[in-house]
matplotlib code that plots the C-alpha trace (Angstrom):
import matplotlib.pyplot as plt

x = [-10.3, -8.8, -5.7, -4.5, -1.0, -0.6, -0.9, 1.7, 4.7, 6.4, 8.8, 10.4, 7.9, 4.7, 2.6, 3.9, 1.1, 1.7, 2.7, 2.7, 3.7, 2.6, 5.6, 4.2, 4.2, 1.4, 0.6, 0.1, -2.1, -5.5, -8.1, -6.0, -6.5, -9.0, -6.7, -3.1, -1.9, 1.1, 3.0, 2.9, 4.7, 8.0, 6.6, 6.0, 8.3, 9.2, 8.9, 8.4, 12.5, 11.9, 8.3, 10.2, 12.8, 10.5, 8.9, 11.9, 12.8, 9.8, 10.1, 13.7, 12.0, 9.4, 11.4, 9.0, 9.3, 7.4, 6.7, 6.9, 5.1, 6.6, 6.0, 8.1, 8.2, 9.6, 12.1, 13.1, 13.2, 14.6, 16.6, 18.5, 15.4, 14.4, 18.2, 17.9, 14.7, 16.4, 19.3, 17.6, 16.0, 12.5, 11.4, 10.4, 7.5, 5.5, 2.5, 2.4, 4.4, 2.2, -0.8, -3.7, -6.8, -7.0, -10.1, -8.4, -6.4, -6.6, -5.4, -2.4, -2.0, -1.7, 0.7, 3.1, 2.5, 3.5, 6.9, 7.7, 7.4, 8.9, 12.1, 12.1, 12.2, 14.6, 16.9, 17.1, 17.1, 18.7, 16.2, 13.8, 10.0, 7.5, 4.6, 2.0, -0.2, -2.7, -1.7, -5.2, -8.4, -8.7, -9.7, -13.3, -15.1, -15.0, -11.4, -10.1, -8.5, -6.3, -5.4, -4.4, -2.0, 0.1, 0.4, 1.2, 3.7, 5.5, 4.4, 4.6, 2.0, -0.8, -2.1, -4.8, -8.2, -9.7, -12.9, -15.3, -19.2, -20.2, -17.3, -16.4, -20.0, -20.9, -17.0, -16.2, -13.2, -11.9, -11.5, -9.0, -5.4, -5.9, -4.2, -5.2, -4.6, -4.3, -3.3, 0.0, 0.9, -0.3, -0.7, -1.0, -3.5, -2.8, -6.5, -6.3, -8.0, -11.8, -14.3, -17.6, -20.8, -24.4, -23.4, -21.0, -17.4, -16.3, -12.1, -10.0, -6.8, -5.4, -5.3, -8.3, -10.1, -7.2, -7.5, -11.2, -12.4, -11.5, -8.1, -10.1, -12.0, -9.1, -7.8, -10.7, -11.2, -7.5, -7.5, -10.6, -9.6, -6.4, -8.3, -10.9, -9.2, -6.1, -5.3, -3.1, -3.7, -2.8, -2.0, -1.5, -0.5, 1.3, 4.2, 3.2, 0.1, 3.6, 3.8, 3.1, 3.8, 1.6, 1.5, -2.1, -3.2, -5.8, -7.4, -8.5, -12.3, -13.7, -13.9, -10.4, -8.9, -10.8, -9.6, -6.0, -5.5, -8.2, -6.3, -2.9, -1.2, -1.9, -1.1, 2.2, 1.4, -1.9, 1.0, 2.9, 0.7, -0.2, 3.2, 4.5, 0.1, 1.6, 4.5, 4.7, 7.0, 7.0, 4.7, 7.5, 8.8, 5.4, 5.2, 8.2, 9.5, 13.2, 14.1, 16.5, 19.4, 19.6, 22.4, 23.0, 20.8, 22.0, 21.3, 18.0, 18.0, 17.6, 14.4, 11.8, 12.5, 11.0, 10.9, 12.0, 10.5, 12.5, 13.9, 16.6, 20.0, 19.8, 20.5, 17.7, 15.6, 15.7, 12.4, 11.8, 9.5, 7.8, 6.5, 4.6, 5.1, 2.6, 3.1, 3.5, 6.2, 4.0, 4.3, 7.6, 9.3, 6.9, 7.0, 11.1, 10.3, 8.2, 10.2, 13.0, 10.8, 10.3, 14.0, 14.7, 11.4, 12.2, 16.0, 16.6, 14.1, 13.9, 17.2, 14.8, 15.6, 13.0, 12.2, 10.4, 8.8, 8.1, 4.9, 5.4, 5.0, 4.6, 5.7, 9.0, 8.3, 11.1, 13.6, 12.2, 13.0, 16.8, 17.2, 15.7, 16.6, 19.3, 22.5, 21.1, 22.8, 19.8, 17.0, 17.0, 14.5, 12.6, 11.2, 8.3, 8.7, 4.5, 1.6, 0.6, -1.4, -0.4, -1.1, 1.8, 4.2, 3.7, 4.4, 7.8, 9.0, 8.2, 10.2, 12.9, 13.4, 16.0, 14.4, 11.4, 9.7, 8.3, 6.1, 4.0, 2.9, 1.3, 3.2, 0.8, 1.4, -2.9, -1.7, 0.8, 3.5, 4.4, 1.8, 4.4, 5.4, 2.2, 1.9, 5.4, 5.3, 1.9, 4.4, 4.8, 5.6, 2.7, 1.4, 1.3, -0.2, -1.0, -3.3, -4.3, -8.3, -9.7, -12.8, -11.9, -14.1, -10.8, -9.8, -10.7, -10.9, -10.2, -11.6, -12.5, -15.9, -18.3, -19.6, -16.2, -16.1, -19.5, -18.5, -15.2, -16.9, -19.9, -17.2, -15.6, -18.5, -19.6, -15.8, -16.5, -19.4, -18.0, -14.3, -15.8, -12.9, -13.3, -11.6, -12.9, -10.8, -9.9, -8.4, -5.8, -2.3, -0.9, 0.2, 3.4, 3.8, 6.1, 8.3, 7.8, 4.4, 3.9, 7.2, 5.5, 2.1, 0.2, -2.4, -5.5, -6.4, -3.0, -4.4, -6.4, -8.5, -5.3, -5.0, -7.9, -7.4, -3.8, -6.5, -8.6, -6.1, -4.5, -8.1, -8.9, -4.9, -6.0, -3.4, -3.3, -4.3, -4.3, -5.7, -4.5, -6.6, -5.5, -6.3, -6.5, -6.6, -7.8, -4.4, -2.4, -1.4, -1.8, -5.1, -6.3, -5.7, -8.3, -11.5, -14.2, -17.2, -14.2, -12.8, -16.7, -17.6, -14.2, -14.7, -18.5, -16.6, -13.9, -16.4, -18.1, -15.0, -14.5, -18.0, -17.6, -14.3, -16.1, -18.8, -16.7, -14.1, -17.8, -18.7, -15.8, -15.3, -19.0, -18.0, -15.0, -17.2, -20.2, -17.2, -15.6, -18.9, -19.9]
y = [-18.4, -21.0, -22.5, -26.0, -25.5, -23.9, -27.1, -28.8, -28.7, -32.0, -31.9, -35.5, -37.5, -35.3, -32.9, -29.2, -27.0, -23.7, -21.9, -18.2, -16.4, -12.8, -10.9, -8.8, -7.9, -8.4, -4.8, -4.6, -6.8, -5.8, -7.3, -4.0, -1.6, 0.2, 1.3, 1.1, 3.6, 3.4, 6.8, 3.8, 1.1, 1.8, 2.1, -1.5, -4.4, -6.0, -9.6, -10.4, -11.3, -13.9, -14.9, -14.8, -17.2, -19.6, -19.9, -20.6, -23.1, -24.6, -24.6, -26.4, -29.0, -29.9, -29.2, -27.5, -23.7, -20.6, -17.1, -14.7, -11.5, -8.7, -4.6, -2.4, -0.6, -4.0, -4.6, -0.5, -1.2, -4.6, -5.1, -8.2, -10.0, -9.8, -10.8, -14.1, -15.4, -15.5, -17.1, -19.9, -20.6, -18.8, -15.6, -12.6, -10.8, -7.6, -6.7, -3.0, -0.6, 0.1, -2.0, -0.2, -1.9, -1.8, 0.8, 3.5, 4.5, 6.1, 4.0, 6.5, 5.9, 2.4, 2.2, 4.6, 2.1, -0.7, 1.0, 2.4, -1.3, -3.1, -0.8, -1.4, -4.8, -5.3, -3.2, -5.4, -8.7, -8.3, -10.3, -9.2, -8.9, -10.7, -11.3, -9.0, -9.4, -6.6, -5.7, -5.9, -7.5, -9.3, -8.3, -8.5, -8.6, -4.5, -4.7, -6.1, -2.9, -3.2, -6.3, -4.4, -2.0, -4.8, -6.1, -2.7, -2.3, -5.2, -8.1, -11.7, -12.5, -11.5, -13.5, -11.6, -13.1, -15.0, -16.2, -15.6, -16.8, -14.7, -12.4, -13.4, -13.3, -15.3, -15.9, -18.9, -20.0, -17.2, -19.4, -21.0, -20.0, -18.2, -15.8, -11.8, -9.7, -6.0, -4.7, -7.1, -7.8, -10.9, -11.5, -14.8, -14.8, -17.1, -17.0, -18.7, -21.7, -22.4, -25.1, -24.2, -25.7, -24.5, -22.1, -20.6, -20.1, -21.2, -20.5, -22.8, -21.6, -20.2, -17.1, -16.6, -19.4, -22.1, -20.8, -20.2, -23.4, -26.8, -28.1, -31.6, -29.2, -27.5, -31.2, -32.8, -29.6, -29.3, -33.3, -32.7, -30.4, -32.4, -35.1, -33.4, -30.5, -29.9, -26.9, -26.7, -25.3, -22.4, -21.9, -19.0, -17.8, -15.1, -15.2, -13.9, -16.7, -18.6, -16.6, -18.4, -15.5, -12.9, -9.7, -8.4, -5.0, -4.1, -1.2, -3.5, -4.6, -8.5, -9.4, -8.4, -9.6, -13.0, -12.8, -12.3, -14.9, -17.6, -20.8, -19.4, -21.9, -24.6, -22.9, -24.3, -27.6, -26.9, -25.4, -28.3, -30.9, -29.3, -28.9, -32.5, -34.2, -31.9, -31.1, -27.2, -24.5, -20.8, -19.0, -18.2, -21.7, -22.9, -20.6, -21.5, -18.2, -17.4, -15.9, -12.9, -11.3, -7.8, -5.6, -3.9, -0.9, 2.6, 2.3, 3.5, 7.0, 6.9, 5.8, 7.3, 10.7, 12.8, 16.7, 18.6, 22.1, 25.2, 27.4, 30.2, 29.2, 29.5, 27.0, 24.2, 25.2, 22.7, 20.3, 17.9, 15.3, 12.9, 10.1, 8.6, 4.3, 1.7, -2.1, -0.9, -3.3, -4.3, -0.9, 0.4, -0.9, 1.0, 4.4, 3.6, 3.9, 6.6, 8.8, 8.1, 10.0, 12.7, 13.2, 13.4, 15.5, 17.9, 17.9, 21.2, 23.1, 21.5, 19.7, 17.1, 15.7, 12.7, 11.5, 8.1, 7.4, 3.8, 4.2, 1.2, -1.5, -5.3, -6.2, -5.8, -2.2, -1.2, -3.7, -2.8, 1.2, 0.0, -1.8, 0.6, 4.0, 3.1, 4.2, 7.3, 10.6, 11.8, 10.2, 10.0, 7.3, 7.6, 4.8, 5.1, 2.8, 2.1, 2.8, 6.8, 7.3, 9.3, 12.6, 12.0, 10.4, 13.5, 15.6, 13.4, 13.9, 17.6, 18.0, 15.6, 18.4, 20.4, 23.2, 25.6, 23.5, 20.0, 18.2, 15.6, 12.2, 9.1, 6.3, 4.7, 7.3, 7.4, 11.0, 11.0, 13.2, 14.3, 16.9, 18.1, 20.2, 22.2, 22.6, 23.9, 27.6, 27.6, 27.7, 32.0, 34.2, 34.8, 30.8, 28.3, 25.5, 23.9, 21.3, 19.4, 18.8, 16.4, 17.9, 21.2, 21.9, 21.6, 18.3, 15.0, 11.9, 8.2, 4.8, 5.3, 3.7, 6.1, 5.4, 6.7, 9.1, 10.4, 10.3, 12.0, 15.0, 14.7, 15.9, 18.1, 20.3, 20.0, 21.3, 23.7, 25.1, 24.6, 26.4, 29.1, 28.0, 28.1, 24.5, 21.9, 19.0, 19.1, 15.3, 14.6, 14.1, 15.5, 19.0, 21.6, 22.8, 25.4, 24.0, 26.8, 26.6, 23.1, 22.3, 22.8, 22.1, 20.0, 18.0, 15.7, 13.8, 11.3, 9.4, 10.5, 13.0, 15.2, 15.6, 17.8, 19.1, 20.5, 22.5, 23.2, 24.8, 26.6, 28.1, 29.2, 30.8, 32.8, 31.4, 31.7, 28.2, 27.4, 24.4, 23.1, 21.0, 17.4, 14.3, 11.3, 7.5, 4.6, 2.4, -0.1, -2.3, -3.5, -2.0, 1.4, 1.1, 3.2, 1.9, 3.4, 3.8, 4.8, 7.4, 8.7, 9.4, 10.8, 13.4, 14.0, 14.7, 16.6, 18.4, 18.7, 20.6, 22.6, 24.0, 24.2, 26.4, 28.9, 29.4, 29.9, 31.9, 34.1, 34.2, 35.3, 38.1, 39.7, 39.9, 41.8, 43.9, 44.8, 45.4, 48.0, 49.2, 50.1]
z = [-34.1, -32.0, -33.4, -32.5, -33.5, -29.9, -28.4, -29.7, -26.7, -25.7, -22.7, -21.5, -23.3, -21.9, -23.5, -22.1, -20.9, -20.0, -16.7, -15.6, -12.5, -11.6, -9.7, -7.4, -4.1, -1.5, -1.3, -4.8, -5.4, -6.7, -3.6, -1.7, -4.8, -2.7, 0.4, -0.6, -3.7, -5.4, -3.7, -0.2, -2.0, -0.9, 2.8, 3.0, 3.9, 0.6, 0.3, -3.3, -3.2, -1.1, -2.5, -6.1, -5.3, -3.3, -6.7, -8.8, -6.3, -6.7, -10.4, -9.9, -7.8, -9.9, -13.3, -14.7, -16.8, -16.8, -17.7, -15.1, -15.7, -14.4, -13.0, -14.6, -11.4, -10.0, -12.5, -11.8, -8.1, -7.6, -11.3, -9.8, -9.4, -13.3, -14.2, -11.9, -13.2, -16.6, -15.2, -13.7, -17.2, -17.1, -19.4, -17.9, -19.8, -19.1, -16.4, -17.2, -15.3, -12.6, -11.4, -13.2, -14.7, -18.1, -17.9, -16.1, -19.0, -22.6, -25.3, -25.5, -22.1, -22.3, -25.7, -22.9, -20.5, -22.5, -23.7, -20.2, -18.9, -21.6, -21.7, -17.3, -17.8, -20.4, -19.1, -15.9, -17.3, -20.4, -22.7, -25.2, -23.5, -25.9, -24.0, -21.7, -19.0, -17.5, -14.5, -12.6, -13.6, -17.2, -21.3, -21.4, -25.1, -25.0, -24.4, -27.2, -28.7, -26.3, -28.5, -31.4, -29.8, -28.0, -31.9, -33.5, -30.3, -31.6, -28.8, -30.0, -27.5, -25.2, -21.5, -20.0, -20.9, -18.1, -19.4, -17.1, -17.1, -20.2, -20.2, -23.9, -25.2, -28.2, -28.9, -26.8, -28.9, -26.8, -24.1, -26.2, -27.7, -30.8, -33.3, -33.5, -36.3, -36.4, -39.9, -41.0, -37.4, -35.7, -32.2, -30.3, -27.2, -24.1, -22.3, -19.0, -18.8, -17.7, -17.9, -20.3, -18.0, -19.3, -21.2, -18.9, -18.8, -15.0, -14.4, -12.9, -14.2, -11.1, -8.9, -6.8, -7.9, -6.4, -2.9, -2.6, -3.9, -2.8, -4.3, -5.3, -7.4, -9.0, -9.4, -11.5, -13.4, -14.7, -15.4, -17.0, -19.2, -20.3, -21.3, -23.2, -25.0, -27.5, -26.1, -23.5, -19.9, -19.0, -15.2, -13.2, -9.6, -7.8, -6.1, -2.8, -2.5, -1.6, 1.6, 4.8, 6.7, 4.3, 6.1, 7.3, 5.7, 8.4, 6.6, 3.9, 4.1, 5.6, 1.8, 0.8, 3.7, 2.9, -1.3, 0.4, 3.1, 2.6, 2.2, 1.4, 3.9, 1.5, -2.1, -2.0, -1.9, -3.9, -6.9, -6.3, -6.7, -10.1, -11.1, -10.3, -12.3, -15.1, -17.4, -17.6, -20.0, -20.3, -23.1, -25.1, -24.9, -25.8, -28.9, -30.2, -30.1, -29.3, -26.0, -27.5, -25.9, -26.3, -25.7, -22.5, -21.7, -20.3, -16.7, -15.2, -13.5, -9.6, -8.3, -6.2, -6.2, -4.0, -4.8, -2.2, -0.9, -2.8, -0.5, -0.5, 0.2, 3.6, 6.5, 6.8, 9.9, 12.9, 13.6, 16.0, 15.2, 18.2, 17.1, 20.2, 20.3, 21.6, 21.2, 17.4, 16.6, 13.2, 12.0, 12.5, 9.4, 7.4, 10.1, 9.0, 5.0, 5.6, 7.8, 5.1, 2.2, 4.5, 5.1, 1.7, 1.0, 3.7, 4.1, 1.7, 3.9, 7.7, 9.6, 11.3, 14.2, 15.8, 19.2, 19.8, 22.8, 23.7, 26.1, 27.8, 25.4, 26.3, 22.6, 20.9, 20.0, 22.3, 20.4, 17.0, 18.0, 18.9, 15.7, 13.0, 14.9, 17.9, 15.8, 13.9, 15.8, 14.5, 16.7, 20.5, 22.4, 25.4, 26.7, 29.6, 32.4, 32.2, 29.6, 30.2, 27.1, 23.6, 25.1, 28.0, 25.1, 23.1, 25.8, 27.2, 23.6, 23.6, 26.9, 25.1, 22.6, 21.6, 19.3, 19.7, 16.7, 17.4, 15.4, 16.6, 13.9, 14.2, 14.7, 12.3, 10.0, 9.7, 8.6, 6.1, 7.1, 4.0, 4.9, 7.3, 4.0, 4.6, 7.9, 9.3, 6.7, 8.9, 12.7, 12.4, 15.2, 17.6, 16.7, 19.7, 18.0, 14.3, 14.6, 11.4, 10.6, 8.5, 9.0, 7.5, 4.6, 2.1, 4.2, 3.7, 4.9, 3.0, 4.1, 7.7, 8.6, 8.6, 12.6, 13.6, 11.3, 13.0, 16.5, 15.8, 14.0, 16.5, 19.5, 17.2, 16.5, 20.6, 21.5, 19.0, 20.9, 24.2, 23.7, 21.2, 18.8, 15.4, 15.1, 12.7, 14.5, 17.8, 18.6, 15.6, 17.1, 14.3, 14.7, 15.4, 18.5, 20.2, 22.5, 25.2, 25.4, 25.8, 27.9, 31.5, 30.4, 32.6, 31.6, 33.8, 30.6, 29.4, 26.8, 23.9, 25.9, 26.6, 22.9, 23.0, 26.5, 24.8, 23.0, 26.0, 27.6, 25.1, 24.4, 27.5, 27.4, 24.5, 22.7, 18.7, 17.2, 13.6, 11.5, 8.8, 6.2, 6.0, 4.8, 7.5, 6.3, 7.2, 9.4, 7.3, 10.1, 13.2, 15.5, 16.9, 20.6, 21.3, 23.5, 22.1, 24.3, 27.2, 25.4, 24.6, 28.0, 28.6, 26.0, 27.9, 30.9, 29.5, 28.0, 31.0, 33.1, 30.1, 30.1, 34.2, 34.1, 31.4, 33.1, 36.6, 34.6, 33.2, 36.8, 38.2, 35.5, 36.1, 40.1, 39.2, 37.1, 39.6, 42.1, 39.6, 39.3, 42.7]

ax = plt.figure().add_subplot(projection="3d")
ax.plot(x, y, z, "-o")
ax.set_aspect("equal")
plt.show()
């Protein structure tokens, strides 16, 4: 039951509620679950530096203290980051290792969790980790097992109960500090705070809740509850809802991309105001419970590993990779982080070599390019004095090319190129083109709107019929291509069309084409350039010469026969 003695901080004269801070990034946080999984965290730009130390600057402003819950994966990544909240006079406690809800794991599962995080995290900042957080979503009423294995697992105290309507059932002393017992070990429980009307348990202790709703709101219900309650509140926020500048993850959804941004220009001075109506400490602090140095930890073993391809000891084969450009300038520090993993993924296997073409930008994608590629001897850039379309960029990079292998990506990275690993064993003698295919029956496709998805397959199967190929996908820009057959090709179509009139031609060449099953997702940033209802009747008329030449090329072939004949 709810125990008073939690309640019973002073700090310069004022009663000490409690303040916590989630340390995460913006990718990671839980409204983006949906569309961005962990293996594309290092792809992004991290700010949670920067969004970290605007909050301990805040702190320092406002002299207030605070727990900052912490990733394991974080504290792996970035360990400076754990070892300067502790020395700026904060505690650093646990948010699991990786940002999973609570439900998508065993109870074995999350006991390895909790020790994989806690031993992360200590070893960064030095300092014992006595408190926990779940990483996504909140403890429920059926979660409370969870509760006893944080106690057997030797935490002092748990933070992740967000009452919530009717979320705690008949138990609303839940909505209050209280002590849980598991055997001989005791646990302390920090819910967040919330306001009981009809019945109902309404939050107002941070997060979500401070941006969506009016800050007066937020205001009288935090004041409210001062006045009314012993307990103390207990206030939450995330680091990156400090971000002016929060980066746009356009694959997420309207209601996602409303959860995210929705007010965030005004949650600094919305935390600030709180912090400077409110005297605020760390759990720990608030517990009584001493922040203990431990000694130092053997140091982690390199991060991110990435297995690469076993081969025999022979010399890496060489692989260029085009990577047509388009006022892309969002995206390139990601294509950069990605092209990195496939280096390293790749390296024993393939000496890669890339060529970016810069079709005639009007934003800094050209810049961008000279910055993050300019000085590598291994990347040469073309630039394109005007906007020709994808197909012509592919095709300059091609003809850019040094080696009989060239691989073509999206710039967007819409196809992970990790895949490349698949496709390239597929480049034998005799093959002119690998194309990859979503719509393959052992393909797949993740988070595109289903209208697209219809159209794209609709022209698919109508190529299909019109070439007499046995191709799933005919417009992906992600394939391998031999140099020598695609050097002098000549194309009508530039743009997106000339992807599949590559295909067209090829087909009616008789050359060997083979698909390999992919998985396409929905883009992370920025926007498709493509106009749709233009590139539609483009494909109809494509479509339309394609059917024109076959039947002419039919024609042509019985005349020749009836002359043999005669």
């Amino acid at each position: 039951m709810a125990d008073s003695s939690a309640s019973a901080t002073i700090v310069h004269g004022r009663r000490a509620h409690v303040l916590t801070i989630a340390v995460e990034d913006y990718f990671q946080a839980a409204a983006l679950g949906n569309v961005v999984h962990q293996r594309q965290w290092s792809r992004f730009e991290r700010r949670v530096q920067k969004n970290t130390r605007t909050a301990l600057d805040l702190l320092d402003d406002c002299g207030s203290g605070a727990t900052f819950f912490m990733q394991g994966w974080i504290a792996r990544e970035m360990p400076e980051l754990a070892a300067e909240i502790v020395a700026r006079g904060h505690e650093v406690a646990s948010k699991g290792h990786l940002h999973r809800f609570l439900r998508e794991m065993t109870p074995e599962e999350f006991r390895e969790d909790l020790r994989r995080s806690r031993e992360e995290i200590e070893r960064a900042s030095g300092v014992r980790v006595l408190g926990y957080r779940v990483p996504r979503g909140s403890f429920g009423s059926r979660d409370l097992w969870a509760l006893d294995i944080l106690a057997e697992e030797g935490f002092a105290y748990d933070s992740s109960i967000y009452p919530f309507l009717r979320s705690i059932g008949r138990e609303p002393w839940r909505r209050f500090p209280f002590q849980h017992r598991a055997g001989e070990h005791v646990l302390w429980e920090m819910p967040l705070t919330s306001l009981r009307v009809a019945g109902l348990s309404i939050p107002c202790g941070g997060g979500n809740y401070f941006r969506q709703l009016p800050h007066e709101f937020g205001r009288a219900a935090l004041r409210h509850f001062d006045q009314t309650q012993k307990a103390p509140i207990v206030l939450h926020f995330h680091v990156w809802e400090l971000d002016p500048e929060l980066p746009s993850i356009t694959a997420a959804g309207v209601f996602a991309q409303l959860r995210m941004h929705r007010n965030i220009a005004e949650m600094p001075e919305r935390i600030r105001d709180h912090l400077e109506s409110f005297s605020f400490v760390g759990v720990a602090d608030h517990l009584g419970l001493a922040r203990e140095k431990i000694p130092e930890l053997q140091a982690a073993p390199p991060s991110r590993r990435i297995p690469s391809i076993e081969t025999s000891k022979v010399p890496p084969e060489p692989v260029t990779v085009v990577v047509p450009c388009y006022n892309e300038e969002l995206v390139l520090p990601y294509l950069a982080n990605t092209l990195e993993e496939v280096t390293r993924s790749l390296s024993a296997a393939y000496d890669l070599k890339f060529v970016f073409v810069d079709d005639g930008s009007t934003d800094e994608t050209w810049s961008q390019l000279v910055s993050l590629f300019g000085s590598r001897p291994d990347c040469k850039l073309v630039q394109q004095p005007r906007n020709m379309g994808v197909a012509a960029a592919i095709l300059a990079g091609v003809r850019a090319s040094t080696t009989e292998m060239v691989c073509s990506i999206d710039c967007d990275c819409t196809y992970d190129p990790q895949q490349l690993q698949g496709m390239i064993p597929l480049f034998q003698d005799g093959v002119d083109l690998v194309t990859a295919s979503p719509y393959h029956p052992q393909g797949a496709v993740m988070n595109v709107p289903a209208w697209r998805l219809g159209l794209s397959k609709g022209l698919s199967k109508m190529y299909g019929v019109v070439l007499g190929e046995k191709l799933a996908t005919y417009t992906s820009c992600f394939r391998v291509y031999r140099r020598s057959a695609f050097a002098d090709l000549q194309l009508r179509e530039s743009g997106f069309l000339g992807v599949a009139e590559m295909i067209g031609v090829l087909s009616m060449r008789r050359a060997r084409i083979v698909e390999y099953p992919a998985v396409l997702e929905v883009r992370m940033l920025g926007r498709s350039k493509m106009k749709i209802v233009r590139t539609i009747l483009g494909h109809l008329r494509l479509l339309a010469r394609f059917t024109g030449a076959r039947l002419e090329r039919r024609w042509s072939a019985s005349l020749v026969h009836h002359k043999q004949a005669a």
